[in-house]
C-alpha positions as CSV (number, residue, x, y, z in Angstrom):
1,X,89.4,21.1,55.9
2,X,87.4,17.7,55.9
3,X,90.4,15.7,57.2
4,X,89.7,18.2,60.6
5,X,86.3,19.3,60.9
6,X,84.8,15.0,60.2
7,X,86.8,13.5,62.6
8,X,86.1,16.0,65.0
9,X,82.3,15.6,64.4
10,X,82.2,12.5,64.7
11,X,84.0,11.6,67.8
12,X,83.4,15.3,69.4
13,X,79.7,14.4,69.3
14,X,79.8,10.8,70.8
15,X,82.3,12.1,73.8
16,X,80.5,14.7,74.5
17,X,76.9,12.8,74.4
18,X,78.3,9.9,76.9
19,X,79.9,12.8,78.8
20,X,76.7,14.8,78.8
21,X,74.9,11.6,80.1
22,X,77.0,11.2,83.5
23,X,77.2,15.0,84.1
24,X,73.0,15.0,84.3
25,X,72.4,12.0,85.7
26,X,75.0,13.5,88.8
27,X,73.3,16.8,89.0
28,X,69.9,15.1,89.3
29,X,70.8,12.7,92.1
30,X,72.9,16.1,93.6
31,X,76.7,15.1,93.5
32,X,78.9,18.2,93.2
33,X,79.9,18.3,89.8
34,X,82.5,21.0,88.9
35,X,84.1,20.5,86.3
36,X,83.3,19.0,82.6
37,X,85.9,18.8,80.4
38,X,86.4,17.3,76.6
39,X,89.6,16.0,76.1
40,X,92.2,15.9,78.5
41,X,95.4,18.0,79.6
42,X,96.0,21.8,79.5
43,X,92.5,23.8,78.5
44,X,92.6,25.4,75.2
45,X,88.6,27.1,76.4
46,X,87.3,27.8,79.9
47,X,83.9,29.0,81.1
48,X,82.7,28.9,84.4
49,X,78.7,29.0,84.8
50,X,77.2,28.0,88.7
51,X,78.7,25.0,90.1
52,X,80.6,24.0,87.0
53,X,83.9,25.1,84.7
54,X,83.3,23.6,81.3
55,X,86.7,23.1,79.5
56,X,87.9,22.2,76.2
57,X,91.0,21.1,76.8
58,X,94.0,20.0,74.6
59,X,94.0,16.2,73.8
60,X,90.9,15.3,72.4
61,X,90.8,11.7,73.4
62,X,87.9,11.0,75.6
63,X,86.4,13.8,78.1
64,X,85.2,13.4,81.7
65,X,83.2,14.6,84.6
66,X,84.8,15.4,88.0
67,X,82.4,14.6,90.7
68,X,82.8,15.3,94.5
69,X,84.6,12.3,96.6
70,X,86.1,11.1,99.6
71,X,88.6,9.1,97.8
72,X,91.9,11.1,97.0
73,X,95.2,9.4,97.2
74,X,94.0,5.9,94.8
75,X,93.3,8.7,92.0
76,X,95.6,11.7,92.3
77,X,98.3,9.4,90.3
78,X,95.6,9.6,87.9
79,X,95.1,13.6,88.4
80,X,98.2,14.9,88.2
81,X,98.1,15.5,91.9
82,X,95.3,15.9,95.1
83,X,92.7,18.6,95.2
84,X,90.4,19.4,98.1
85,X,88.0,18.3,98.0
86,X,88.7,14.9,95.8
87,X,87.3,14.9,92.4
88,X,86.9,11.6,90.1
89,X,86.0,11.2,86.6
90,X,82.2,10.7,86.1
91,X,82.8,8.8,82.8
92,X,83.6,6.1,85.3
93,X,87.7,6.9,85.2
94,X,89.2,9.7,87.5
95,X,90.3,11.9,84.9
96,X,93.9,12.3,83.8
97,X,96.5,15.3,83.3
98,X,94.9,17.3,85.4
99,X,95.0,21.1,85.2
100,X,96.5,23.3,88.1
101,X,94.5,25.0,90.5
102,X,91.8,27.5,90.0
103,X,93.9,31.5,89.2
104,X,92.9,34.5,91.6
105,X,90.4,35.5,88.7
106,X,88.2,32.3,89.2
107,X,87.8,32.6,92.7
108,X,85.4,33.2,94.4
109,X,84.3,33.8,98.3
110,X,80.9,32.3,98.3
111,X,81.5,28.9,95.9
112,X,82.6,25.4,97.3
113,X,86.2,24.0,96.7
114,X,87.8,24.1,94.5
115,X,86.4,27.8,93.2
116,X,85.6,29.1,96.7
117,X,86.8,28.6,100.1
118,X,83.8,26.3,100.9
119,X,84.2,22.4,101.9
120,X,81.6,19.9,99.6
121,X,79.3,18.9,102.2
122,X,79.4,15.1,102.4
123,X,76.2,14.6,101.5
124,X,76.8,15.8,98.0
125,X,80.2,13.2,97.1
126,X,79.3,10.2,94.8
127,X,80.1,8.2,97.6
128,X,77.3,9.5,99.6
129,X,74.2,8.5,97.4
130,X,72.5,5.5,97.4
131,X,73.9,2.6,95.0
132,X,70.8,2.9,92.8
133,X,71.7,6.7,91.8
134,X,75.5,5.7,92.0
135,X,74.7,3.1,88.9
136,X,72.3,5.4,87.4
137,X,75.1,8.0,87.1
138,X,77.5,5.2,85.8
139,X,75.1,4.0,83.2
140,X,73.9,7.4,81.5
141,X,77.2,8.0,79.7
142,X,76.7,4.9,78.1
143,X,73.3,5.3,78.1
144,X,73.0,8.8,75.8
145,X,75.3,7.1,73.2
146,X,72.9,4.0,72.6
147,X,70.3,7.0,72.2
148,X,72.4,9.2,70.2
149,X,72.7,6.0,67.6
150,X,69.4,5.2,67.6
151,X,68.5,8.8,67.3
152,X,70.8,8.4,64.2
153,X,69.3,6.1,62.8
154,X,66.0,7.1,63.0
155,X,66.6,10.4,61.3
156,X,68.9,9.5,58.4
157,X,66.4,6.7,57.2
158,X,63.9,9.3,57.9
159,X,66.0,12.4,55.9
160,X,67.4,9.8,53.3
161,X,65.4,6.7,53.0
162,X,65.5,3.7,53.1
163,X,68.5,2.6,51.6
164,X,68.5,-0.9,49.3
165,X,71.1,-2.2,47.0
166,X,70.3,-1.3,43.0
167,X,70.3,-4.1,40.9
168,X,73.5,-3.4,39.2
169,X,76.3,-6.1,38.2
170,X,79.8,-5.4,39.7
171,X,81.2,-8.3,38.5
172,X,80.9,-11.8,37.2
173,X,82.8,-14.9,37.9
174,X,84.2,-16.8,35.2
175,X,82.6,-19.9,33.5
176,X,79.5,-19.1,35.4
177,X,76.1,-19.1,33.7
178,X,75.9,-15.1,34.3
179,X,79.5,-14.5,31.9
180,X,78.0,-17.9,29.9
181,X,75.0,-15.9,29.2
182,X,76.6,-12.6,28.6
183,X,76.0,-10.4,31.5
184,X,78.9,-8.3,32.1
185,X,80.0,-5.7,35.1
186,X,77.6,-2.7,34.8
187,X,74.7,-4.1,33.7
188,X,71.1,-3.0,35.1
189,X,68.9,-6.0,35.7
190,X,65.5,-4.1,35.1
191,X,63.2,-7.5,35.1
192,X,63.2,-11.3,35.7
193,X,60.5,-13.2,33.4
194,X,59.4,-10.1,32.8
195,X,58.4,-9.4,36.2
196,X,59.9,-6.1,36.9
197,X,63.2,-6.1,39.5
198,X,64.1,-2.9,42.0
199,X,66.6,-4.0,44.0
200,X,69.4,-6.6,44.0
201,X,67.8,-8.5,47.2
202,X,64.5,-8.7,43.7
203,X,67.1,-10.8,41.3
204,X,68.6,-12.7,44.2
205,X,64.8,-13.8,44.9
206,X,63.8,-14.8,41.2
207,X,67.1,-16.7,41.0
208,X,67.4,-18.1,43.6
209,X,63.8,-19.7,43.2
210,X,64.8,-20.8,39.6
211,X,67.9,-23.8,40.1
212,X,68.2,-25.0,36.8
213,X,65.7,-23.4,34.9
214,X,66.4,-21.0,32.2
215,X,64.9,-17.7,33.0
216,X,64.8,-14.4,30.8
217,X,66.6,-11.5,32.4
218,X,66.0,-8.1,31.1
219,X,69.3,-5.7,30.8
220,X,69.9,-2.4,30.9
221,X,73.1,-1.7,29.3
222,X,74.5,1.6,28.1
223,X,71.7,3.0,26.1
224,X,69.8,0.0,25.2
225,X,67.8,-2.5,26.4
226,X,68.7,-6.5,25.7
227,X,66.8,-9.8,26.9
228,X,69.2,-12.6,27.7
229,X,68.7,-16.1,28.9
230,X,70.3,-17.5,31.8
231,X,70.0,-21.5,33.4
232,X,71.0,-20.7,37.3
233,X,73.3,-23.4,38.8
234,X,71.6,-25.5,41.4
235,X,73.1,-25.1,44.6
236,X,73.0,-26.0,48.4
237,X,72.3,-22.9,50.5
238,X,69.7,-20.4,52.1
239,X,66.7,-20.0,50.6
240,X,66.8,-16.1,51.0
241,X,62.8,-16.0,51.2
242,X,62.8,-18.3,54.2
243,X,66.2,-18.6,55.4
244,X,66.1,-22.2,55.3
245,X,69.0,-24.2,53.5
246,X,67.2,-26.2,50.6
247,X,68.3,-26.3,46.9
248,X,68.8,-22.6,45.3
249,X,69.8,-21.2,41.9
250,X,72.9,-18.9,41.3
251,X,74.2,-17.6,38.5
252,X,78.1,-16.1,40.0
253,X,77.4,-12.6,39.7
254,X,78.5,-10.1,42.3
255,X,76.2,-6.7,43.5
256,X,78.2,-3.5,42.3
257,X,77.0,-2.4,46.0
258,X,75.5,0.9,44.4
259,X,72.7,2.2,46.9
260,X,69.4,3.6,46.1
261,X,66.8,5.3,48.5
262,X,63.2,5.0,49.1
263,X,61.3,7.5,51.1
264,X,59.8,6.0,54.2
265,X,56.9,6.9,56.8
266,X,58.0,8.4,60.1
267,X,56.8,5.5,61.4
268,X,58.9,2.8,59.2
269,X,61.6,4.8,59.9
270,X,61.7,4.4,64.1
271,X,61.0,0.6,63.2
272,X,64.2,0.1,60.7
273,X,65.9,2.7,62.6
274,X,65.4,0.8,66.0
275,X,66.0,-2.1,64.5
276,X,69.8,-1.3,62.7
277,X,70.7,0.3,66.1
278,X,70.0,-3.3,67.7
279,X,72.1,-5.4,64.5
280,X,74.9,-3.0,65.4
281,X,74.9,-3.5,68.9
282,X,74.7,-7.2,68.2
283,X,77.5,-6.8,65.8
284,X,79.9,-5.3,68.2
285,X,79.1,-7.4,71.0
286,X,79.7,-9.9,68.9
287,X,83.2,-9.2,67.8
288,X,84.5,-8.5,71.5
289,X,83.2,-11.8,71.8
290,X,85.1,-13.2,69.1
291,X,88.4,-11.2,70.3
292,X,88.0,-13.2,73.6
293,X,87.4,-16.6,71.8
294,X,90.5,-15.6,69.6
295,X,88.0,-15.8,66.7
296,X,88.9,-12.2,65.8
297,X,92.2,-11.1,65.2
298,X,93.9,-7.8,67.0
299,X,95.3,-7.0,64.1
300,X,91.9,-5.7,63.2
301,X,91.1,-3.3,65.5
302,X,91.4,0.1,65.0
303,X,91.7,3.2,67.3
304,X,91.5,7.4,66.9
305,X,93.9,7.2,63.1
306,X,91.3,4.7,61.9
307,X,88.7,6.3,63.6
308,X,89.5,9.6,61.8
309,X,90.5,8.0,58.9
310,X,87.1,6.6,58.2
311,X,85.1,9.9,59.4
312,X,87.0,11.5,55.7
313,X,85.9,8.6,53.8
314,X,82.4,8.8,55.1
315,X,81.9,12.6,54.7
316,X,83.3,12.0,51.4
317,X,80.3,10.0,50.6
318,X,77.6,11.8,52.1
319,X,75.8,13.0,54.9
320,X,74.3,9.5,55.6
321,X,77.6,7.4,55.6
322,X,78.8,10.7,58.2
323,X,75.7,9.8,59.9
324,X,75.8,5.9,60.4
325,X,79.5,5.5,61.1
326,X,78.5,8.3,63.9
327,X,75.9,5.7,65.0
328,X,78.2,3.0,65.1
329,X,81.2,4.6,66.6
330,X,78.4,5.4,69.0
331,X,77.3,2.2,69.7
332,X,80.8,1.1,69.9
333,X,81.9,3.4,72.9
334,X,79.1,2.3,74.7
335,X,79.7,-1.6,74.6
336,X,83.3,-1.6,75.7
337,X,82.5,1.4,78.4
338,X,80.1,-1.7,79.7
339,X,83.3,-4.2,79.9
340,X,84.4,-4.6,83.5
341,X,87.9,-2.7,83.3
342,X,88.0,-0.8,86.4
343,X,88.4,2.4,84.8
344,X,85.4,1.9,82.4
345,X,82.3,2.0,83.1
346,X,81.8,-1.5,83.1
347,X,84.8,-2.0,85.9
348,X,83.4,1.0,87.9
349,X,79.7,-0.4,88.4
350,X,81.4,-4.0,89.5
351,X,83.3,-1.9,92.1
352,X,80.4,-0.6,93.5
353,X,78.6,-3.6,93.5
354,X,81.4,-5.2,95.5
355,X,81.9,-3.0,97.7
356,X,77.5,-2.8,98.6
357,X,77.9,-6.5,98.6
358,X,80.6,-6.2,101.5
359,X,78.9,-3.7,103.2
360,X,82.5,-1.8,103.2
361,X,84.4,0.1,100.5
362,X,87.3,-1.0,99.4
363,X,90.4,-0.7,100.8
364,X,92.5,3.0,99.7
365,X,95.9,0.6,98.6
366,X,93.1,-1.9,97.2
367,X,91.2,0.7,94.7
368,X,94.6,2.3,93.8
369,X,95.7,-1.0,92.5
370,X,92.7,-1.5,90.9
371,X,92.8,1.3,88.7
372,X,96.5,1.2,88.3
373,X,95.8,-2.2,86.6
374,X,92.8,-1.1,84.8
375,X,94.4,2.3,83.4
376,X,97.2,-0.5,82.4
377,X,94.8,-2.3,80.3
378,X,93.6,1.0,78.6
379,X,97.0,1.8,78.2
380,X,97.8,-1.3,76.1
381,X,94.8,-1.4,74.4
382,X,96.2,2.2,72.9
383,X,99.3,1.2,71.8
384,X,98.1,-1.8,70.2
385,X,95.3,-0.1,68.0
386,X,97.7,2.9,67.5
387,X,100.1,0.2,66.2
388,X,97.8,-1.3,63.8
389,X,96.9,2.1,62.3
390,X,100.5,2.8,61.6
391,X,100.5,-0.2,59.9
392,X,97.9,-0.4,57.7
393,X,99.4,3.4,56.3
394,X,102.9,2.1,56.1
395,X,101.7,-0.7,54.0
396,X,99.4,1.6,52.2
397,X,102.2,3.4,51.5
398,X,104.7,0.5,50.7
399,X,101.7,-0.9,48.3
């Protein structure tokens, strides 16, 4: 059951947040919004409340809003076909697979097109409104999934703690003065010089402070407690007090990565929460950067099997792994929606630019190609990380 329902948490809750940001921000500047869908294709669930039929439809790869609009033929190849009045994706990309036309029970004599015999006045297509609301609507999909992470955040280190590594020994390298003195995987470091330890980032600090001066480290091991004597190896590196590169002791012994928790204030926790919310942004701006500089490989990336893959593992672990691969899946969809594809976010808010730069839109043949090419890009971009998870089981399963 957790191979469904964590997959589905995870990236049903970060589609429909970005999803839930364009559909607001349209009915607050009053575009005609009437239909919001997650997932794409045939509906598997149908409700129609006001304006709007909410679906749940059949491939559950992304989700979209479809917004009044005077463009029609450029996207239909996108919709599975024309409706009256035009309707294009408010997640930025005209939405895809399309389902047929409203059935006699859905219709109704006093509701706009395409529920009611009534044309969208003009004033209420995307088109119509002024640039500023036109980006606002872009950037609020985008804009509720930086929220949802830092929401996130906030609350698991608020829920949890704050989480630190335990100082536990995962490993030791070999003819190194932590295996010289005897420290072996599993032992506790409870002290340094008798100065009492609580995290590994403790030990790293007393060592590190130490090159080539034999300090007494106290050991928790199995049920008893031993004091051994270690010299740490003078070395070249950060100083991890200062972060400035001087001369450091080590010793070559690895954290067993175990996590401990500390219970915070609400108010640490909005500070740390903000802050991890920022690294990851950082993070994942910086590897888009590195694909582009070719310092990351393709091979890396990962797409919905990896995606789904991970959501297991981290439920598996506990609701705060669930909770932080949620933020950074979050964090993650809105980056690359900013990235000037054309049917991305990113691409949609440069077209609109353009075109208010120009004083025109853009030509109908112009925009078709546009997205063609941009849809192409998407299209790619699929294969390539469906190929890579195929991979990585295949050779999982090969060993």
């Amino acid at each position: 059951m957790l191979v469904w329902i964590a997959p589905i948490f995870v990236f049903g809750l970060v589609v429909f947040v970005h999803e839930m940001g364009h559909f607001l921000a349209a009915k607050w500047a009053g575009v005609y919004t009437p239909r919001f869908s997650i997932g794409f294709g045939p509906a598997l669930w149908r409700y129609r409340r006001g304006e709007t039929e909410y679906v749940i439809a059949a491939i559950p790869l992304g989700g979209y809003v479809r917004m009044a609009s005077r463009l029609d033929g450029e996207t239909a190849f996108l919709e599975g076909g024309a409706e009256t009045p035009a309707m294009v994706g408010g997640n930025s990309a005209p939405a895809v697979a399309e389902d047929p036309a409203p059935t006699p029970r859905d219709w109704d004599p006093d509701a706009l097109q395409p529920f009611g015999p009534h044309p969208v006045p003009e004033d209420r297509w995307f088109e119509s409104k002024p640039l500023a609301k036109r980006l606002v609507i872009l950037l609020a999909g985008v804009t509720m999934n930086a929220l949802l992470a830092l929401v996130v955040c906030i609350g698991a280190i608020a829920y949890y703690g704050r989480p630190f590594a335990l100082p536990v020994i995962g490993a030791v390298l070999p003819g190194k003065p932590a295996q010289l003195a005897g420290l072996a995987a599993g032992d506790s470091i409870v002290s340094v010089d008798d100065a009492a330890v609580r995290t590994w980032s403790d030990v790293v600090r007393h060592i590190a402070a130490a090159p080539g001066r034999p300090i007494a480290l106290g050991v928790a091991r199995a049920s008893e407690r031993v004091t051994l004597t270690v010299t740490p190896e003078p070395t070249d590196g950060l100083d991890p007090t200062t972060r400035q590169r001087r001369t450091i002791g080590v010793i070559g012994a690895r954290s067993a990565e175990r996590v401990g928790r500390e219970p915070v204030s609400f108010g640490t926790a909005i500070q740390e929460g903000t802050a991890e919310t920022v690294a990851m942004g950082f993070y994942v701006v910086d590897v888009v950067r590195g694909l582009f500089a070719r310092r990351v490989s393709t091979s890396e990336l990962g797409g919905p099997i990896a995606i789904a893959q991970m959501s297991v593992m981290a439920a598996r672990l506990g609701g705060d792994a669930l909770l932080r691969l949620l933020a950074l899946l979050s964090v993650n969809v809105a980056v690359l929606n900013l990235l000037p594809i054309p049917i991305l976010d990113g691409g949609q808010i440069v077209i609109n630019l353009v075109e208010s730069a120009k004083g025109s839109a853009l030509s109908a043949r112009t925009r078709e190609y546009v997205l063609r090419a941009g849809l192409a890009c998407i299209l790619l971009l699929f294969i390539l990380v469906t190929f890579n998870d195929l991979k990585r089981i295949v050779t999982g399963l090969l060993g």
